[in-house]
C-alpha positions as CSV (number, residue, x, y, z in Angstrom):
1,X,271.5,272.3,-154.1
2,X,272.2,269.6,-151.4
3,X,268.4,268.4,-150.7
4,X,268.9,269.5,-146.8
5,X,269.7,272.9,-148.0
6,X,266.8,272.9,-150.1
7,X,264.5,271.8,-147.4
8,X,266.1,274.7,-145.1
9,X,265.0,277.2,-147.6
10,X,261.4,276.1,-147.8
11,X,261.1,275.6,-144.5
12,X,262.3,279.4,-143.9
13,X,260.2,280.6,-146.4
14,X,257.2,279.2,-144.6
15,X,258.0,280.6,-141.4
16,X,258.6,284.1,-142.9
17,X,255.3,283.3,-144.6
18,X,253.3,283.0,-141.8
19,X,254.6,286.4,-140.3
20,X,251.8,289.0,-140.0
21,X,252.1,291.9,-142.1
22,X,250.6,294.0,-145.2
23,X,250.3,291.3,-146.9
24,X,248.6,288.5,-144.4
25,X,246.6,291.3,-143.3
26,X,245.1,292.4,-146.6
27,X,243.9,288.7,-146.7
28,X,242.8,288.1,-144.0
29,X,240.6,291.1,-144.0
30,X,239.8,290.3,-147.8
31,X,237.9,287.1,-146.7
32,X,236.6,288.1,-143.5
33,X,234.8,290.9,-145.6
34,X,233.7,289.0,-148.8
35,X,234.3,285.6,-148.5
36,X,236.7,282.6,-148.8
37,X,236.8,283.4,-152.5
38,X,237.9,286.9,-152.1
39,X,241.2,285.9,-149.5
40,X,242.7,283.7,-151.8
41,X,242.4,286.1,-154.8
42,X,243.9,288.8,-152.3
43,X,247.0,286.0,-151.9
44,X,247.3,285.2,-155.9
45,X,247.7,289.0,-156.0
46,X,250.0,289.3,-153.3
47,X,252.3,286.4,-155.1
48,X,252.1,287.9,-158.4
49,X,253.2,291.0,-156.8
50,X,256.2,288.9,-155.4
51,X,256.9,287.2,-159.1
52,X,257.5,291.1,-159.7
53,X,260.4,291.4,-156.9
54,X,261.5,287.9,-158.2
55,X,262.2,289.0,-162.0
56,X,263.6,292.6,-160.2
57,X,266.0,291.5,-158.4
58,X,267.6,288.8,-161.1
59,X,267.8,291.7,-163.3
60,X,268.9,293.8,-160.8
61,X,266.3,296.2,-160.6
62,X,266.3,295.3,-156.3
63,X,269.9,295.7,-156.2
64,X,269.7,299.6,-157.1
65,X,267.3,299.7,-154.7
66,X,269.6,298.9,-151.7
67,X,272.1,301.0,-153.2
68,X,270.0,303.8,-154.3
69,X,268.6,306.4,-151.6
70,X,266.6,308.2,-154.1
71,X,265.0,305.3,-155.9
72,X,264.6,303.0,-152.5
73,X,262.5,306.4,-151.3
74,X,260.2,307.2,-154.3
75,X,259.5,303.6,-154.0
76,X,258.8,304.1,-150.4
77,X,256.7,307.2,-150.2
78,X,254.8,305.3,-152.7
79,X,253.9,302.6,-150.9
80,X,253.6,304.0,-147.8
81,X,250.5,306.4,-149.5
82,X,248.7,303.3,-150.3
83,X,249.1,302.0,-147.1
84,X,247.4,304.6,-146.0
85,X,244.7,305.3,-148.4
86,X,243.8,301.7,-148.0
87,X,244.0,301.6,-144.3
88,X,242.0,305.5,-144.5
89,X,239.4,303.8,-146.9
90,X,238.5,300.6,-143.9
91,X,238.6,303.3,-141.2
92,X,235.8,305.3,-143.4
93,X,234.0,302.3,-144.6
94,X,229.9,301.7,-143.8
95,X,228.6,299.1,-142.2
96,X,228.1,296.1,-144.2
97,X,225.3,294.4,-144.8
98,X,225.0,290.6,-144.2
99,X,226.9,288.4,-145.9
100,X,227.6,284.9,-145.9
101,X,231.6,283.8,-145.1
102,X,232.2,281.4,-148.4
103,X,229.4,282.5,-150.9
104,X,229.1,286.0,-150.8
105,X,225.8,287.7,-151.7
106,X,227.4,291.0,-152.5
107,X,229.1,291.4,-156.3
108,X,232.8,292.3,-154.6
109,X,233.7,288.3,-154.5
110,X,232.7,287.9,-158.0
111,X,233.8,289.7,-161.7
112,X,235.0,293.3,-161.5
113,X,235.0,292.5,-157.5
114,X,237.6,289.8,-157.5
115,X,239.8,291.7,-159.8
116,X,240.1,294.7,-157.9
117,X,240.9,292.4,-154.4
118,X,243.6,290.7,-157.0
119,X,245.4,294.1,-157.8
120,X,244.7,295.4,-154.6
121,X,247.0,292.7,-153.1
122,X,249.4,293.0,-156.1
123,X,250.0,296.8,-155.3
124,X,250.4,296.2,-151.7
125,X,252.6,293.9,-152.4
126,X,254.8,295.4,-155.5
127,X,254.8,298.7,-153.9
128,X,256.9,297.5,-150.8
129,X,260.7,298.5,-151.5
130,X,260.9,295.8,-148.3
131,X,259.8,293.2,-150.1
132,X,262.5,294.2,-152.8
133,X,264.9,294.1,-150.3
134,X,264.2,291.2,-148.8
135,X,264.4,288.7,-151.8
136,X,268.1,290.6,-152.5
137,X,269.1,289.5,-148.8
138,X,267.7,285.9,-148.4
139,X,267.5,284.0,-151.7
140,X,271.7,284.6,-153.1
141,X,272.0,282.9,-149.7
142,X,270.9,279.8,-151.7
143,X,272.5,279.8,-154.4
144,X,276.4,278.2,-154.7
145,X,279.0,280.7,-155.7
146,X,280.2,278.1,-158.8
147,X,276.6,278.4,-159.9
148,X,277.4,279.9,-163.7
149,X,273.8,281.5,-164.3
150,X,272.8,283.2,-161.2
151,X,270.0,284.9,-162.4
152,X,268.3,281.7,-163.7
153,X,269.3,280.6,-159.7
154,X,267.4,283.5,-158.4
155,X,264.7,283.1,-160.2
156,X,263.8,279.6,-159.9
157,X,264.7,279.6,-155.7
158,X,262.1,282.5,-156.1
159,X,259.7,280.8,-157.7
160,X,260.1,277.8,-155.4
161,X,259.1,280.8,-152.4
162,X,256.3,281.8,-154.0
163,X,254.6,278.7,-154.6
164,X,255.3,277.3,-151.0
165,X,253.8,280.4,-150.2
166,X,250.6,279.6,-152.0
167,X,249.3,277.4,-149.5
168,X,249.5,279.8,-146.2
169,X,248.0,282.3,-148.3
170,X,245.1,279.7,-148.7
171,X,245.7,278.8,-145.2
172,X,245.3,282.8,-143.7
173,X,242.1,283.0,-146.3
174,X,240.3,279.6,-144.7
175,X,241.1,280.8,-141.0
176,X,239.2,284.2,-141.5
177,X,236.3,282.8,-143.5
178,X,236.0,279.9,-140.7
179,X,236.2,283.2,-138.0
180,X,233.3,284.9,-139.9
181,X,231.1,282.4,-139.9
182,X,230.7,283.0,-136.1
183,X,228.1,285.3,-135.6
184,X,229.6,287.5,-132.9
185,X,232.5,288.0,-135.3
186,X,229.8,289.1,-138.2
187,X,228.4,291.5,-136.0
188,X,231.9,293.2,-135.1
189,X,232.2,293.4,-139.1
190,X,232.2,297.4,-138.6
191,X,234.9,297.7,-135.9
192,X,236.7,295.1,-137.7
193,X,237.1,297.1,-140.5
194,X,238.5,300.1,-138.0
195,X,241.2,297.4,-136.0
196,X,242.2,296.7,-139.8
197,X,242.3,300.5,-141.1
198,X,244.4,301.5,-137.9
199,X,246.9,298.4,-138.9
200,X,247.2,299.5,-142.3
201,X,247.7,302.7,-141.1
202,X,250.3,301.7,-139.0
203,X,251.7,299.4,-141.7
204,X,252.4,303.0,-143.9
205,X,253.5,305.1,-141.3
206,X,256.1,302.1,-140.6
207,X,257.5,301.5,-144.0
208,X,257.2,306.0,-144.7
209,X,259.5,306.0,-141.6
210,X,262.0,303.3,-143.1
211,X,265.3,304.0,-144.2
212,X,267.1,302.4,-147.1
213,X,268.6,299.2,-145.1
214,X,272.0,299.1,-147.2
215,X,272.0,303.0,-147.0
């Protein structure tokens, strides 16, 4: 690949990185709630979940997918229930108690606590047929049609995404922990737990209402 065409594609995936959605939300709210530690296990789960729709797509799992109604809307109704059963969970939540932003008293930044933010990201992120979709439709863009092993392409111009990624993950994380540390913002924890459930919410309802893009 031409260097400026590899730049272009790293570029992109930045900006497409630092797009809100599921994904930015769920780490956002991860370390606003329990710490700096918390939001960037919330973003190592949300790019193992993409190394998932990587590997997919080479063996074209993401390809039946687009073509499939049936299997794009198991996948779908899947993740749109999570959606909301996170987003349900925030909106029932109790009020925490205090906390500080990048050493957590409470046990849900460390052991058991950081492995269920990791899979929580990794299901928000695995169960999105979107996210399927979306590495189908922008990474073959990359790669040169006299290419001889495509999937090998795919898979290392994916890998190259998810790592650039890695960073505005950590970025997202540091700009909510550096929020919570205001006090105002600490005391808002409660109704920023409902803004986040709502968005979550939202977030399911959108992708339930979605219809396969290549259908």
């Amino acid at each position: 690949m031409p260097i400026e065409q590899l730049l272009l594609f790293v570029a992109a995936g930045w900006l497409l990185n630092l797009t809100p959605g599921p994904d930015v939300l769920y780490i956002v709210s991860s370390s606003l709630r329990s710490g700096l530690r918390a939001g960037w296990v919330a973003g190592l789960g949300i790019t193992a979940g993409c190394f998932v729709h990587v590997l997919a797509a080479a063996v074209g799992v993401s390809a039946l997918l687009a073509t499939s109604a049936a299997a794009f809307a198991a996948l779908k109704w899947v993740g749109a229930a999570y959606l909301v059963w996170t987003g349900t969970k925030l909106l029932l939540s109790k009020p925490h108690a205090a906390w500080t932003p990048f050493f957590p008293v409470n046990d849900v930044a460390t052991g058991n606590g950081l492995m269920t933010i990791f899979y929580g990201g990794f299901l928000t992120n695995v169960l999105n047929p979107k996210v399927a979709i979306f590495f189908l439709a922008f990474v073959p863009q990359f790669i040169a049609l006299d290419v001889e092993n495509k999937a090998l392409a795919f898979v290392l111009l994916g890998t190259l995404f998810n790592v650039n990624a890695l960073p505005v993950n950590a970025g997202w994380a540091v700009a909510a922990a550096w929020m919570a540390k205001h006090q105002g913002l600490q005391r808002g924890m409660h109704w920023l737990d409902r803004v986040a459930g709502v968005m979550f919410l939202g977030f399911g309802l959108k992708l339930a209402f979605t219809d396969n893009p290549n259908a």
